[in-house]
C-alpha positions as CSV (number, residue, x, y, z in Angstrom):
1,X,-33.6,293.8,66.2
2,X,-32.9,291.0,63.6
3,X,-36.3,290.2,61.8
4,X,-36.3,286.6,62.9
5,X,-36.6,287.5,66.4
6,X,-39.2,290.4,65.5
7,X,-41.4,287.7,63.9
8,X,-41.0,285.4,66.8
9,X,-42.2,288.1,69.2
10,X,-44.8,289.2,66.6
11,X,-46.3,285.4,66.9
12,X,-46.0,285.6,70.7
13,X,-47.9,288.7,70.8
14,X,-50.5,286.7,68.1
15,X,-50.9,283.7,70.8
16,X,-51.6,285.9,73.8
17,X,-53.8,287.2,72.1
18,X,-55.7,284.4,71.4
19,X,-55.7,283.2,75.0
20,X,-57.4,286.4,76.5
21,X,-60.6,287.9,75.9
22,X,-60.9,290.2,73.3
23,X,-61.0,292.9,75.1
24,X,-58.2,292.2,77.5
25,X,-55.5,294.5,75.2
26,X,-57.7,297.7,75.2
27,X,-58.3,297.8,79.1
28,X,-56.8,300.6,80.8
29,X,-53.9,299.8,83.7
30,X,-56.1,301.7,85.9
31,X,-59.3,300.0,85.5
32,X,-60.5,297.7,87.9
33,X,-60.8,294.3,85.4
34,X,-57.4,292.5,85.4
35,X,-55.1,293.1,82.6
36,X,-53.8,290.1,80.8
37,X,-51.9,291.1,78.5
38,X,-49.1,294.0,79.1
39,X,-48.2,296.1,76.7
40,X,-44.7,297.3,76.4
41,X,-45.2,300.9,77.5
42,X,-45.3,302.5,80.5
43,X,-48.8,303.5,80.6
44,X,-49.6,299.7,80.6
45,X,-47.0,298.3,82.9
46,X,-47.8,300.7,85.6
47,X,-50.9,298.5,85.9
48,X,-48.5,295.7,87.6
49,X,-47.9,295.3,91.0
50,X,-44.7,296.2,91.7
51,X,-44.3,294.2,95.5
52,X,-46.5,291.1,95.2
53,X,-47.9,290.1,98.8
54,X,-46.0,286.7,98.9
55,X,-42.3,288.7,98.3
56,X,-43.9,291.0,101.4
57,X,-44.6,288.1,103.3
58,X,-41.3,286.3,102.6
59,X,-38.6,288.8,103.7
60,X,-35.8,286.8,103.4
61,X,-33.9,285.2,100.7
62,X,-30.7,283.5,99.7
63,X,-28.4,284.0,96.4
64,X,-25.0,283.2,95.6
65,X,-21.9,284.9,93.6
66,X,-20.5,281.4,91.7
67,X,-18.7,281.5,88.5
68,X,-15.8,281.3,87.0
69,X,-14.7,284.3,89.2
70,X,-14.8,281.6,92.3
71,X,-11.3,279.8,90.6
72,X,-8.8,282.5,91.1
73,X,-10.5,283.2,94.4
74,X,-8.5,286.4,94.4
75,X,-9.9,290.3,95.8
76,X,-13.1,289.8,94.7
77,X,-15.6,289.2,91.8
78,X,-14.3,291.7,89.5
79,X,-11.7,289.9,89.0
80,X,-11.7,289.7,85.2
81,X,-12.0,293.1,84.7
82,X,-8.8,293.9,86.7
83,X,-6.8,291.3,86.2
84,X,-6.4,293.3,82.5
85,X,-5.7,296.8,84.7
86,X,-1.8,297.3,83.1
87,X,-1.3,300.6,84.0
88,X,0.2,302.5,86.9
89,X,3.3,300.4,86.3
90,X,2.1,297.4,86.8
91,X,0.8,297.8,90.4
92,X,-2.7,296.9,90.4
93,X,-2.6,294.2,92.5
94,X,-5.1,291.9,90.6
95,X,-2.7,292.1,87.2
96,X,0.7,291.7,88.9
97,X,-0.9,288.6,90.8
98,X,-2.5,287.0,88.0
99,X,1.1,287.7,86.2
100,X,2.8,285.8,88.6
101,X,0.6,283.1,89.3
102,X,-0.9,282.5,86.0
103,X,1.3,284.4,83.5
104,X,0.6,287.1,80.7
105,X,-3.1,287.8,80.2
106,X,-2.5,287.8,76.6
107,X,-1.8,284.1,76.9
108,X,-3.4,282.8,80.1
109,X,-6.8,284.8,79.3
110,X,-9.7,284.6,81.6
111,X,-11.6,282.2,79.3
112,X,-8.6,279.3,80.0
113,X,-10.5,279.8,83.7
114,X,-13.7,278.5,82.5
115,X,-12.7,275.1,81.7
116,X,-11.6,274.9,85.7
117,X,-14.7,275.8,86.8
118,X,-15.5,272.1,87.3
119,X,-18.3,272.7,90.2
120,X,-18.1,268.4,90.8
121,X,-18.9,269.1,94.6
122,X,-22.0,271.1,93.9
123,X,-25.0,269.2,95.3
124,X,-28.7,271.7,94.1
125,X,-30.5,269.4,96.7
126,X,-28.1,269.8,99.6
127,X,-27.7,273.8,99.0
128,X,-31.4,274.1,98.9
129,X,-31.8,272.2,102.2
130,X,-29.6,274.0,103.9
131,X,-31.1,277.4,102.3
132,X,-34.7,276.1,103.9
133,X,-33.1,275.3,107.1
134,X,-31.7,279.1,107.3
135,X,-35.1,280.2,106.9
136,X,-35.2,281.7,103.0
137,X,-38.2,281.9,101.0
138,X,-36.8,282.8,97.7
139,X,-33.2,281.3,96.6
140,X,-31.3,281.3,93.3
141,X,-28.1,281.8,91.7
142,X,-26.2,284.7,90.0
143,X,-27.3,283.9,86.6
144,X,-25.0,285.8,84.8
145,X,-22.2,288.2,86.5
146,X,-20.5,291.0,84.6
147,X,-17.9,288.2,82.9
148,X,-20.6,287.3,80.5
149,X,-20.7,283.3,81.5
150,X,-24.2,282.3,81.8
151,X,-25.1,279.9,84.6
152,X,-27.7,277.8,82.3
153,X,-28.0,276.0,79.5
154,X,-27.9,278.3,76.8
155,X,-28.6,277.9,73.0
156,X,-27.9,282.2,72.7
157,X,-24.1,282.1,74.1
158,X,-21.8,279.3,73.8
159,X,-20.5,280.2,77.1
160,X,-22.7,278.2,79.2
161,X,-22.3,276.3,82.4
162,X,-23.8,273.2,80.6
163,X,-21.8,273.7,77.2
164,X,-18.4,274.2,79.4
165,X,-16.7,274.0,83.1
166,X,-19.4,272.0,84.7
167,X,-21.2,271.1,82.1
168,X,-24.4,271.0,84.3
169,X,-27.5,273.5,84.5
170,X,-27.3,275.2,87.5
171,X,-29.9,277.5,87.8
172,X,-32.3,274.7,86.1
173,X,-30.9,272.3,89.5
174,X,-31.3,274.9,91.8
175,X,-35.0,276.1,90.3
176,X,-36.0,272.3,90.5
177,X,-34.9,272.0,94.5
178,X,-36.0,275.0,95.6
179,X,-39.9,274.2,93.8
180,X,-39.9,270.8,95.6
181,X,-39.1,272.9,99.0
182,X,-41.8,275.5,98.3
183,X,-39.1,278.4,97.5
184,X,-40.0,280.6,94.8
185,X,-36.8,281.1,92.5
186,X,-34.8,284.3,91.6
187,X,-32.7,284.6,89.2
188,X,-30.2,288.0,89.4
189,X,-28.5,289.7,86.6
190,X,-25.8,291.5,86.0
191,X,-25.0,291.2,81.8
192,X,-25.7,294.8,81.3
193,X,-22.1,295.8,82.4
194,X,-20.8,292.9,79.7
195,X,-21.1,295.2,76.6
196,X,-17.9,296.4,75.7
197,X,-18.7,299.5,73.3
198,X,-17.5,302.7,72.2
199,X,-19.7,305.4,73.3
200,X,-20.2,308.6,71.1
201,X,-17.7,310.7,73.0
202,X,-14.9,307.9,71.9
203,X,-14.4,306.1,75.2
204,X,-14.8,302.3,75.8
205,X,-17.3,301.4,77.7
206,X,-17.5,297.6,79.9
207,X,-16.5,295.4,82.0
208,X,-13.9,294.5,80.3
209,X,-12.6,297.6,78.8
210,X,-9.2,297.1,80.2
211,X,-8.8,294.3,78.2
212,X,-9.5,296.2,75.2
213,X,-7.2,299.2,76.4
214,X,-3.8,297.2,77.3
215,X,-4.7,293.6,75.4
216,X,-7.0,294.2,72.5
217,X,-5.5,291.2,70.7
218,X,-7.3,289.2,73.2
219,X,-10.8,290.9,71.2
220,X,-9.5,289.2,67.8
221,X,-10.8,285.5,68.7
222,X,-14.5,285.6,68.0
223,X,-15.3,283.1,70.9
224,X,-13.5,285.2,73.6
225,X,-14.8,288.4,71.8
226,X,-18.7,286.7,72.3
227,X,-17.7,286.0,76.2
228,X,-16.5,289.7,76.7
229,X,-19.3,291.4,75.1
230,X,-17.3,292.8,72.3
231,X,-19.6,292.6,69.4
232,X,-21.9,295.5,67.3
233,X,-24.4,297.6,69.8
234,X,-27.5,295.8,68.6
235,X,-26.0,292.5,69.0
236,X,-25.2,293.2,72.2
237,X,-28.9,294.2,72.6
238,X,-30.3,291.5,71.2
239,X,-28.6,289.5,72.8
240,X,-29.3,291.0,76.4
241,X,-32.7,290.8,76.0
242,X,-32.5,287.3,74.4
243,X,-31.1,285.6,77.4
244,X,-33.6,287.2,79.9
245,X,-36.1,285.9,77.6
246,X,-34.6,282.1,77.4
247,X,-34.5,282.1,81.3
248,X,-38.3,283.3,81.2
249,X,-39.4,280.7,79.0
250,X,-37.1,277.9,80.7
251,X,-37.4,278.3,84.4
252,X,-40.2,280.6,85.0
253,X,-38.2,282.4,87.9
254,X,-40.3,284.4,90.5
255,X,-38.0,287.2,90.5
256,X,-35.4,289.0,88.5
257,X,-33.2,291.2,90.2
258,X,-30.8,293.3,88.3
259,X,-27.5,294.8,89.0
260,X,-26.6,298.8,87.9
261,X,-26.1,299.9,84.4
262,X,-29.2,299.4,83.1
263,X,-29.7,303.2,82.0
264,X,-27.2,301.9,79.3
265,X,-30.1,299.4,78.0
266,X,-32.1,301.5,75.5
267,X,-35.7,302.9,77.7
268,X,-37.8,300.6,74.8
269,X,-35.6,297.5,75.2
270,X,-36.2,297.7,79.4
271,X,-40.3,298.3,78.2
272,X,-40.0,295.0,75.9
273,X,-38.4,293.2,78.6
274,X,-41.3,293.9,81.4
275,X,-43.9,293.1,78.9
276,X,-42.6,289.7,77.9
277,X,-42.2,288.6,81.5
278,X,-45.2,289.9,83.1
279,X,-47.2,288.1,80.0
280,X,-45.0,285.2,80.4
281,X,-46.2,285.0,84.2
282,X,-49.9,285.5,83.0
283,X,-49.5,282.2,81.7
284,X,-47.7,280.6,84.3
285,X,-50.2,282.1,86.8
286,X,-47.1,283.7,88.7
287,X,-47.1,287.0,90.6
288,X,-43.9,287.9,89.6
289,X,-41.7,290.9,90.0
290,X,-38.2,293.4,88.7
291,X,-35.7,294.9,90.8
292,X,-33.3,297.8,90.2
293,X,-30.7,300.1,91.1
294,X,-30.5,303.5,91.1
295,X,-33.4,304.9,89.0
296,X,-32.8,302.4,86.1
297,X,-36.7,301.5,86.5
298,X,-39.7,303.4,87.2
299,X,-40.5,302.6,91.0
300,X,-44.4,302.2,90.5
301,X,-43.3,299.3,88.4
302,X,-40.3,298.0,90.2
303,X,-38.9,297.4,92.8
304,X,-36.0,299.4,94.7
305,X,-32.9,297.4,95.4
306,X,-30.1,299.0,97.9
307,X,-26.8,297.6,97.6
308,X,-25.2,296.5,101.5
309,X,-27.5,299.5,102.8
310,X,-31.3,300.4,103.3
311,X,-33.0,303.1,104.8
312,X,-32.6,304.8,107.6
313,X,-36.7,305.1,108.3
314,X,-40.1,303.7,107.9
315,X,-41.2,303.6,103.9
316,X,-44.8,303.2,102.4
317,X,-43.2,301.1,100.0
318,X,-41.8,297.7,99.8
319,X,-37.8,297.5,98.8
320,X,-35.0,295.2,99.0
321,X,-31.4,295.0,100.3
322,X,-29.0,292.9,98.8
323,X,-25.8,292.4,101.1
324,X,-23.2,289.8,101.6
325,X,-22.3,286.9,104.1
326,X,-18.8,288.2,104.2
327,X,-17.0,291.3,105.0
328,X,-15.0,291.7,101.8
329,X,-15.4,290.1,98.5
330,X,-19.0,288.5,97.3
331,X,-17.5,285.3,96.0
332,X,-15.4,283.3,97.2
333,X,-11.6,284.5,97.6
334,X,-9.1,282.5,100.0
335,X,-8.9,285.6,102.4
336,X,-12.9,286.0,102.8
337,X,-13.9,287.2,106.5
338,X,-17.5,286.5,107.2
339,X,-19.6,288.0,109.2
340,X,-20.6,286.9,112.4
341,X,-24.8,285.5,112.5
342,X,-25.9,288.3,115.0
343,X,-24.9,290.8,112.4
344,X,-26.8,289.3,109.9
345,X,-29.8,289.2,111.9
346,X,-30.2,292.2,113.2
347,X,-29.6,293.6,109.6
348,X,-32.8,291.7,108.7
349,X,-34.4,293.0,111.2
350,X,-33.6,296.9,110.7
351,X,-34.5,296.3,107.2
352,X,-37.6,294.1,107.7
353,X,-38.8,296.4,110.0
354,X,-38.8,299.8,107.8
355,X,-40.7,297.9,105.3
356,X,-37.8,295.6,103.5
357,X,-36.4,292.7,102.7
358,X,-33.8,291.0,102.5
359,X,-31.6,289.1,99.5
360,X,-28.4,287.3,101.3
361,X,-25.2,286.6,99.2
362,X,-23.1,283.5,100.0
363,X,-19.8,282.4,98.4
364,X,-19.4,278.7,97.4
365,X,-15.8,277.7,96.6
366,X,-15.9,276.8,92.6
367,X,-15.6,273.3,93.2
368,X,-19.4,273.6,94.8
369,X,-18.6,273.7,98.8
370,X,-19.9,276.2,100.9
371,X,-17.4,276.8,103.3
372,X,-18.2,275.9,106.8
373,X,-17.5,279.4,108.7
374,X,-20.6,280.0,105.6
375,X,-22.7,277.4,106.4
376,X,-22.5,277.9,110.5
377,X,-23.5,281.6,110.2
378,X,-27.1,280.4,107.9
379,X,-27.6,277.5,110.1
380,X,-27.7,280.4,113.8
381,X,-29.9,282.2,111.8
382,X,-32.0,279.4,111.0
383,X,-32.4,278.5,114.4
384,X,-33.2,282.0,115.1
385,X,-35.9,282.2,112.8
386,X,-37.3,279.2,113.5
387,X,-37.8,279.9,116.8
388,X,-38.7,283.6,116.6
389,X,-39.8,283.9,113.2
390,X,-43.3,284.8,113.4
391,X,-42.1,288.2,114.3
392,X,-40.4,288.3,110.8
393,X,-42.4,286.4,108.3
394,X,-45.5,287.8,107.3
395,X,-45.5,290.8,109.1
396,X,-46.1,294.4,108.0
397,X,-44.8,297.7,109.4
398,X,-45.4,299.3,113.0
399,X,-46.5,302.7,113.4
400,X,-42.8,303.4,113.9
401,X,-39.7,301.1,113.1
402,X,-37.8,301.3,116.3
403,X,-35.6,303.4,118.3
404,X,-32.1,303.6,120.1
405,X,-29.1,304.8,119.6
406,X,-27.6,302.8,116.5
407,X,-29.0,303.6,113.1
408,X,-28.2,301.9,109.6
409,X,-26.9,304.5,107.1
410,X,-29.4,305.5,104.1
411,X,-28.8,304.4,100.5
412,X,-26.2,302.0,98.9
413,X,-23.7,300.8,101.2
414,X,-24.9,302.3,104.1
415,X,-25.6,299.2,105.9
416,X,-24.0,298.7,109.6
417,X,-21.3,295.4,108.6
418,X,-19.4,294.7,112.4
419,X,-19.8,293.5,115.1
420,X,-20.4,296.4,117.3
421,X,-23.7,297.7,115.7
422,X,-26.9,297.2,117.7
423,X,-27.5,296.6,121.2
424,X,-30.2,296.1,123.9
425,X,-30.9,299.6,123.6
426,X,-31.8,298.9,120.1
427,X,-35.4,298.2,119.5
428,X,-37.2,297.4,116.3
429,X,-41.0,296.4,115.8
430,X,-43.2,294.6,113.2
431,X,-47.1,293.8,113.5
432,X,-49.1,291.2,112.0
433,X,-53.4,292.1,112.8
434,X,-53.6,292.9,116.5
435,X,-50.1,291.7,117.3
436,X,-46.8,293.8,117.7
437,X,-43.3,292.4,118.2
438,X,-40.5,294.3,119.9
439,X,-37.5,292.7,118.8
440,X,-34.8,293.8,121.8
441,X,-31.0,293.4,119.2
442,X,-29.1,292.1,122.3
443,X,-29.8,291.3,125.8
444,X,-30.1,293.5,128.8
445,X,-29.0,291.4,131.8
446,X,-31.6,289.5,134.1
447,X,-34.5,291.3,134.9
448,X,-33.8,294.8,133.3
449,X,-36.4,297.6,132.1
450,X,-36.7,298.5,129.0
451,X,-38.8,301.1,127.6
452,X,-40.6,300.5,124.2
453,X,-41.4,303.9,123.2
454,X,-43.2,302.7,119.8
455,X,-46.2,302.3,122.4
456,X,-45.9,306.3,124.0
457,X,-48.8,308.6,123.3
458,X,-48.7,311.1,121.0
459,X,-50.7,314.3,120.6
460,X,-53.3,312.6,118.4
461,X,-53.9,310.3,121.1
462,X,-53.0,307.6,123.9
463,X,-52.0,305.1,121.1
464,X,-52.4,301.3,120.9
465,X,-54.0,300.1,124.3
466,X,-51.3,296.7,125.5
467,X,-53.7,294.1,126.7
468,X,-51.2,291.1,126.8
469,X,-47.2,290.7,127.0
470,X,-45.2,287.8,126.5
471,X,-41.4,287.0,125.8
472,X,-41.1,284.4,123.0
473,X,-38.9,281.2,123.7
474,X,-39.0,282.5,127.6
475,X,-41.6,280.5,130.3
476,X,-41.0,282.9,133.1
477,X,-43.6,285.8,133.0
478,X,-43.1,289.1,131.9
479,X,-43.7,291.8,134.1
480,X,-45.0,295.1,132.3
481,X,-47.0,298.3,132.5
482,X,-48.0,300.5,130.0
483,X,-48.1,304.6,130.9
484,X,-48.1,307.6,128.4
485,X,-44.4,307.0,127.8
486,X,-44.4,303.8,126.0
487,X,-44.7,300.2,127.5
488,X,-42.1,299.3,130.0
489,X,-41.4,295.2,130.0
490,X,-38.8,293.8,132.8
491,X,-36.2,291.3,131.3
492,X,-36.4,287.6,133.1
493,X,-34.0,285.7,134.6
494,X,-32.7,283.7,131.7
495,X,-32.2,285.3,128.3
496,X,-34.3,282.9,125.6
497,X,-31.8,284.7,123.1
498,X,-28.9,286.6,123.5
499,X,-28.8,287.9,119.9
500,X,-32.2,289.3,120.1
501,X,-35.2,288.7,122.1
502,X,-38.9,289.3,120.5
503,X,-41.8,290.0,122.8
504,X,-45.0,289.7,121.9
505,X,-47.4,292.4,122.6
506,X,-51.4,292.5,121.9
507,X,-53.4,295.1,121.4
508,X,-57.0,296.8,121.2
């Protein structure tokens, strides 16, 4: 660390001081006082809350792959790692098509992209309205992908969304509208992948170590080199922790998510990180909190984030899913499929109902659209959640998370991604005091049985006594009866929802 920026942190540490009691820095995380100032250890940041209640409460949230990546709009966002890939003859199919479409990437480099990446159609105001109107709670932008362009104004990199291509602050618009809507703001990261490095076994390490394998002139321009994270190890790690630090102090985001790799960020850097935001959001008076991958965090700190998959039961912890709008790519490409809404839902609702969330990807087209086969899949689910939302928002666990026959697969990428997942058979259930919602993922026919076991007895008793049923969004009545098997409700004669139906159960 340079000793400029040791000094400035030094100072930092000197103010907090100042603004908490003198006592504040020897409490214990355990004790019952509040800490208000967090020490970069893990004894002391064990003492934060890893799940806040409002995240709990939220469930749902929208962020968006968006970059320079977006102007090729070809396979997917890794494009600028693989459009270097010269090897196998030539077949990689990212090189050979940015050869014959762009040229040589020794001379049409991924950097001439950024100046393309124009954004003139992106509207923060009109994405965050139609992100309220799809029912998220939390929204924000990809702050920085694995390419290494940040998507704010940035005095740490030169390559900056309001220094090049749009030349606009897009995660400072999209902070700003989402605020005014009552959205808290996350901010995702995925710059740990960006250092291009040679480990001590001799092999090159990065997201762009193709580049540095088949076009390593590319590395002699000290601009390009800055923008694909070729530079000394500490550098790098400086610089890492510098711009998580600059988006702290400038937008006060509500969450930071984090792609993999970050068991490549030195254990003390990751400690000096957590401190300097959780003190940051001491001072803001946030309740703020870190996601991860894999075990690149401690889990009594952080939170767990599962990449397109989830669990496949009931947890006594709080976690996340991040998973895409489309079936392919998670930005924009010209051959993107996207899924259709009922398959979105009734992912939110196998994850909400095992104690998750839920963080939805988009991909806008660089010149700032969302495409309309995009925007027609949030709206449905909007509409859905608006209607039947109570049965989402603000709910905790059942006793059990469902039954049927479908179940999403466990761990990254197990997630269930067509349209022939769940069915009426499929129920899941959340509860909120003395209510319980059975959320029925497809409808049965008019006037059906279905059985919702979650309510049988069980050997340590007759369970939750069922004092009152009702269908949401339905005026007919609902017959029902409850016996040692579970509560058996009839379907009426109109479906109020053919991509799921909630009903509404209380109980004694």
């Amino acid at each position: 660390m340079s000793t400029q920026r040791y000094a400035h942190r030094v100072f930092g540490l000197l103010v907090l001081l100042l603004l908490v009691s003198g006592n504040a820095w020897a409490q214990s995380p355990a004790s019952d006082a509040k800490q208000t100032v967090w020490q970069p250890t893990w004894e002391s940041l064990r003492g934060h809350t890893p799940a806040p209640e409002w995240f709990r409460d939220a469930k749902f949230g929208i962020y968006f792959h968006w970059g320079v990546y977006s102007v090729p709009a070809y396979g997917n966002e890794w494009y600028p790692r693989h459009m270097h890939e010269k090897q196998n003859g030539g077949r990689n199919s990212f090189y050979r098509h940015h050869v014959e479409t762009y040229g040589d990437p020794a001379e049409y480099g991924y950097d001439t992209f950024v100046d393309q990446f124009t954004a003139e159609k992106f509207d923060a105001e009109q994405w965050c309205d139609l992100f309220q109107k799809a029912g998220a709670r939390f929204v924000g932008p990809v702050a920085e992908h694995h390419d290494g362009f940040a998507m704010w104004d940035s005095e740490l990199t030169p390559w900056n969304a309001m220094d090049r291509g749009p030349h606009r602050d897009i995660l400072g618009e999209i902070a700003k509208a989402a605020r005014e809507r009552d959205m808290k703001v996350v901010a995702t990261f995925h710059h740990a992948r960006n250092n291009l490095w040679q480990k001590p076994d001799g092999n090159w390490t990065g997201h762009y170590s193709f580049a540095k394998e088949f076009f390593p002139t590319l590395l002699d321009d000290k601009d390009r080199a800055m923008l694909y994270g070729y530079m000394p190890r500490e550098q790098f790690l400086d610089l890492w922790l510098g711009k998580l630090e600059e988006v702290i102090d400038q937008y006060d985001p509500d969450l930071i998510w984090f792609d993999s790799w970050l068991d490549e960020i030195p254990d003390e850097t990751r400690r000096e990180f957590l401190a300097y935001y959780f003190n940051h959001a001491e001072q803001t008076g946030q309740q703020v909190l870190v996601t991860y991958k894999q075990k690149d965090m401690p889990q009594d700190v952080c939170v767990l984030d599962l990449e397109k998959g989830g669990m496949a039961g009931l947890t006594d912890f709080a976690w996340l899913t991040d998973d895409t709008i489309s079936l392919g790519s998670w930005c924009y490409t010209d051959t993107l499929d996207v899924k259709p809404t009922k398959v979105v839902l009734h992912s939110l609702v196998d994850i909400v109902s095992k104690n998750g969330q839920l963080l939805l990807n988009i991909s806008p087209m660089a010149d700032g659209t969302i495409p309309e086969n995009q925007r027609q899949v949030l709206l449905e689910l909007g509409a859905w959640l608006d209607s039947y939302g109570e049965a989402i928002y603000n709910t905790r666990p059942f006793v059990v998370y469902g039954h049927g026959p479908t179940q999403a697969g466990k761990g990254h990428f197990g997630g269930i991604a067509t349209d022939k997942g769940y069915s009426a058979d499929d129920i899941r259930y959340t509860r909120r005091g003395k209510t319980v919602y059975a959320i029925q993922l497809g409808w049965p026919g008019s006037e059906q049985p279905t059985l919702l076991a979650g309510f049988a007895a069980t050997d340590d008793g007759p369970g939750l006594q069922v004092t009152h049923v009702e269908l949401l969004g339905s005026s007919e009545p609902i017959a029902w009866q409850q016996t040692k098997s579970g509560v058996t409700v009839t379907s009426p004669h109109d479906a109020p929802n053919e991509m799921a139906m909630v009903y509404k159960l209380s109980v004694e």
